[in-house]
C-alpha positions as CSV (number, residue, x, y, z in Angstrom):
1,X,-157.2,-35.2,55.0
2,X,-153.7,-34.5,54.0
3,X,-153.1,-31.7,50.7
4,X,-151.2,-33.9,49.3
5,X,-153.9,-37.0,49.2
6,X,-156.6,-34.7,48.6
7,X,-154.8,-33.6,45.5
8,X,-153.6,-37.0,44.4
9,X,-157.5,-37.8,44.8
10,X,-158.6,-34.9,42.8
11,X,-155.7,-35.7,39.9
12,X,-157.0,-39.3,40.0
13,X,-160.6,-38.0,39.7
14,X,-159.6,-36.2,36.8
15,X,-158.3,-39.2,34.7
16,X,-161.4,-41.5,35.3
17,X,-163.3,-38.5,34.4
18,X,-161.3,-37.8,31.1
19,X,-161.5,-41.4,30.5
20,X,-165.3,-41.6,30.9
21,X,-165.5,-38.5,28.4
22,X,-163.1,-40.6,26.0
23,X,-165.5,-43.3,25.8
24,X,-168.5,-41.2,25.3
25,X,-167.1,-39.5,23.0
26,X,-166.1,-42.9,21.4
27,X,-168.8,-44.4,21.4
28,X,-170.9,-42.0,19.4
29,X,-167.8,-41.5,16.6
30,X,-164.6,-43.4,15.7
31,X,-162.7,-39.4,15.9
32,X,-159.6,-40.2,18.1
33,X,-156.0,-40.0,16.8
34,X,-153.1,-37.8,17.7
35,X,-155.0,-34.3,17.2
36,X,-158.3,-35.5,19.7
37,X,-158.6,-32.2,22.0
38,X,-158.2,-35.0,24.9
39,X,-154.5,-35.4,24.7
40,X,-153.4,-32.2,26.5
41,X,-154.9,-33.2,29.7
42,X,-153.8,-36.3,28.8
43,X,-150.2,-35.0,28.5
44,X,-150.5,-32.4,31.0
45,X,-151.1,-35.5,33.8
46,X,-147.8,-37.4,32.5
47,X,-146.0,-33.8,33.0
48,X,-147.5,-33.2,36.5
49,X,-148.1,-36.4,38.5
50,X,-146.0,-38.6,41.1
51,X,-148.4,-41.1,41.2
52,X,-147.6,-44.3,39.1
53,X,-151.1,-45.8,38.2
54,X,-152.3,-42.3,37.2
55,X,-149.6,-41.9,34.9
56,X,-150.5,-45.4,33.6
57,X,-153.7,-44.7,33.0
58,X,-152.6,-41.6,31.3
59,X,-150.6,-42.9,28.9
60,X,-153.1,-46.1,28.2
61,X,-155.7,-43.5,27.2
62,X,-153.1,-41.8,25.2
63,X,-152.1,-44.7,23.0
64,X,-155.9,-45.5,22.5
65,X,-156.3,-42.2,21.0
66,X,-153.4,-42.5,18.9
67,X,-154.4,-46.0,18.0
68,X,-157.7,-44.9,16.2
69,X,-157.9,-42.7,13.0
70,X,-161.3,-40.9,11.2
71,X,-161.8,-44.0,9.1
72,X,-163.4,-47.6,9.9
73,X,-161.4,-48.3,6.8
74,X,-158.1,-47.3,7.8
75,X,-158.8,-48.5,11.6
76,X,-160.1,-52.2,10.3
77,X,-156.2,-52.4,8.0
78,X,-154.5,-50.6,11.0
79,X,-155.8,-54.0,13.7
80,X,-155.2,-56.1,10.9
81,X,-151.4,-54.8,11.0
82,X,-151.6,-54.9,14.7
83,X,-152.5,-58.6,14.2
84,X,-150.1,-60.0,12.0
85,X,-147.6,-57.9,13.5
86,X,-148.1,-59.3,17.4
87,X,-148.4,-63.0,15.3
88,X,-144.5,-61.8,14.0
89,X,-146.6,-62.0,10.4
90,X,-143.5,-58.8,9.7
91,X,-144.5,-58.9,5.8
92,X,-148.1,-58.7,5.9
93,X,-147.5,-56.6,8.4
94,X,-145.8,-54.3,6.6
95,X,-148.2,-54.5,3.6
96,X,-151.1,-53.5,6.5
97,X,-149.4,-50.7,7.8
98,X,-148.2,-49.5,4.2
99,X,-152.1,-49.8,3.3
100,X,-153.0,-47.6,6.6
101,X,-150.1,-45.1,5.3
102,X,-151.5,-44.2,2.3
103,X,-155.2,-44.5,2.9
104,X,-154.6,-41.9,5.5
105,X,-150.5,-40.3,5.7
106,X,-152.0,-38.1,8.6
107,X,-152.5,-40.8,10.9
108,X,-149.4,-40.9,12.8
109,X,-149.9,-44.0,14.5
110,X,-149.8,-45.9,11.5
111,X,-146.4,-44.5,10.7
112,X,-145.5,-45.8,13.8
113,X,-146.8,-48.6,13.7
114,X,-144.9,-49.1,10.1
115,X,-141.7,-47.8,11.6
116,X,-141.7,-50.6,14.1
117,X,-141.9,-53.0,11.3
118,X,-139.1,-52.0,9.6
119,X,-136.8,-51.7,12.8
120,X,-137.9,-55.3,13.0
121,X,-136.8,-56.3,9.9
122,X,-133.7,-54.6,9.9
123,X,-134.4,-51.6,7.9
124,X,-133.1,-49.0,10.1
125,X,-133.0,-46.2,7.5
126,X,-136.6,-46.9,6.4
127,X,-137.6,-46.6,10.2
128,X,-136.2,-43.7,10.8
129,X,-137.8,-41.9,8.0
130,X,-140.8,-43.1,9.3
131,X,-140.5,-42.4,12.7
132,X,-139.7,-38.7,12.1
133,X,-142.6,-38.7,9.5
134,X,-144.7,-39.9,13.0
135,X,-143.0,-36.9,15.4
136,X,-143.9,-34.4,12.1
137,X,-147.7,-35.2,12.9
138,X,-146.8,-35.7,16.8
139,X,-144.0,-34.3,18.2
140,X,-144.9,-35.9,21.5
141,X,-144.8,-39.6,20.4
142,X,-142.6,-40.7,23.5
143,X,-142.8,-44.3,21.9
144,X,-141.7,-43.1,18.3
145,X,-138.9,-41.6,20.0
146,X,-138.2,-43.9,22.4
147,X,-137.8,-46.2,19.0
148,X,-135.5,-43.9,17.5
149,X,-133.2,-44.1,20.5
150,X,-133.1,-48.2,20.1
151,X,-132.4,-47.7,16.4
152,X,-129.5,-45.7,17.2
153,X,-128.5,-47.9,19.7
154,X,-128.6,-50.8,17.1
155,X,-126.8,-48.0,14.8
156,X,-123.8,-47.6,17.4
157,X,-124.8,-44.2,17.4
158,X,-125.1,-43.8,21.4
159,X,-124.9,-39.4,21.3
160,X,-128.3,-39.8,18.8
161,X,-129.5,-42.2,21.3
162,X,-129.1,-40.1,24.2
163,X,-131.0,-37.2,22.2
164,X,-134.0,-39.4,20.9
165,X,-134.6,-40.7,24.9
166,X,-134.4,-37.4,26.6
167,X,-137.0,-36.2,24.0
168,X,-138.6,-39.2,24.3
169,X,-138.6,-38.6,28.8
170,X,-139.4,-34.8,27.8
171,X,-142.9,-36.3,26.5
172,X,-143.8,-39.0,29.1
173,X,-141.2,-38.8,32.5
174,X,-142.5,-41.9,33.0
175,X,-141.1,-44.6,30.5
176,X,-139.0,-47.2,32.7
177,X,-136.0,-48.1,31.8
178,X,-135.0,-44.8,29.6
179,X,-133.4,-43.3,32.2
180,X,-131.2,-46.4,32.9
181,X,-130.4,-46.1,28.7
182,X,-129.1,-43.2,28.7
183,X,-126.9,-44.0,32.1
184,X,-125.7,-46.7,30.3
185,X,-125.0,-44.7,27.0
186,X,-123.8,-41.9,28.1
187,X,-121.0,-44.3,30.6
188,X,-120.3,-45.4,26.9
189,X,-119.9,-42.3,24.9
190,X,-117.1,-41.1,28.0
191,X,-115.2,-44.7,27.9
192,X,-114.8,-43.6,23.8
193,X,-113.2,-40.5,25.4
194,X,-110.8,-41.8,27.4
């Protein structure tokens, strides 16, 4: 067998097996959010692989940790935001992921979640404060800071652009697209030099 598949094997081994401990873990409590013990393994793979499904699977077991707070509470007004929000409901929306906010402002998924809202609707400022209130609680949100990168796109404000997707590749090197933003962007920011 070749190192290189018997490593790639080994790596992929690793996932299903941090995945089976996720649902286990799961299953017996509704603990999960951004500071689960999980999500360094979780993050170490998206640093350390080549391999495209394990990276996926990586980063679908991160956003279900992130998806899921301490509370059946908060995580019943959080899918009800997720609801209205996917329906393009963007005011009850809002008032969902407000609710989530302040039953729980360490839940940074729910600040996300809020953020995206309000990019949505327009309100660039608001989303920005909450999407650095999200990378306060997790600096490694790749899809806060992938957001912030569009806002400042929609902001005309291509060098803050640039910043917010490099941080946001530094997190996950394996967001499509990002790197062809930041090509593009950066192609931009010289043609104002010239």
């Amino acid at each position: 067998m070749h190192p290189a598949y018997h490593f790639a094997m080994i790596r992929g081994l690793a996932v299903i097996a941090v995945a089976a401990a996720l649902n286990v873990v799961m299953a017996g409590q509704a603990f999960a959010r951004q500071d689960h013990p999980k999500l360094e393994a979780l993050f170490e793979i998206l640093q350390t692989t080549d391999d495209a499904k394990e990276a996926l699977g990586a980063i679908h077991l991160i956003w279900n940790l992130w998806g899921r707070s301490e509370s059946p509470t908060t995580d019943l007004m959080y899918k009800k935001g997720a609801k209205a929000l996917s329906q393009g409901q963007l005011n009850t929306a809002l008032a969902r992921f407000t609710a989530v906010v302040e039953l729980d402002p360490e839940f940074a998924e729910g600040w996300n979640k809020r953020a995206t809202v309000l990019y949505m609707m327009g309100d660039y400022e608001g989303s920005i404060s909450d999407v650095y209130r999200t990378l306060e609680l997790e600096p490694r949100h790749f899809g806060a800071l992938s957001g912030l990168g569009m806002i400042y796109v929609a902001l005309d404000k291509p060098k803050k652009a640039i910043s917010a997707f490099r941080r946001a590749l530094a997190a996950n090197p394996h967001l499509r697209g990002t790197r062809e933003h930041i090509k593009m962007l950066r192609r931009k920011v010289e043609g104002e030099k010239t």
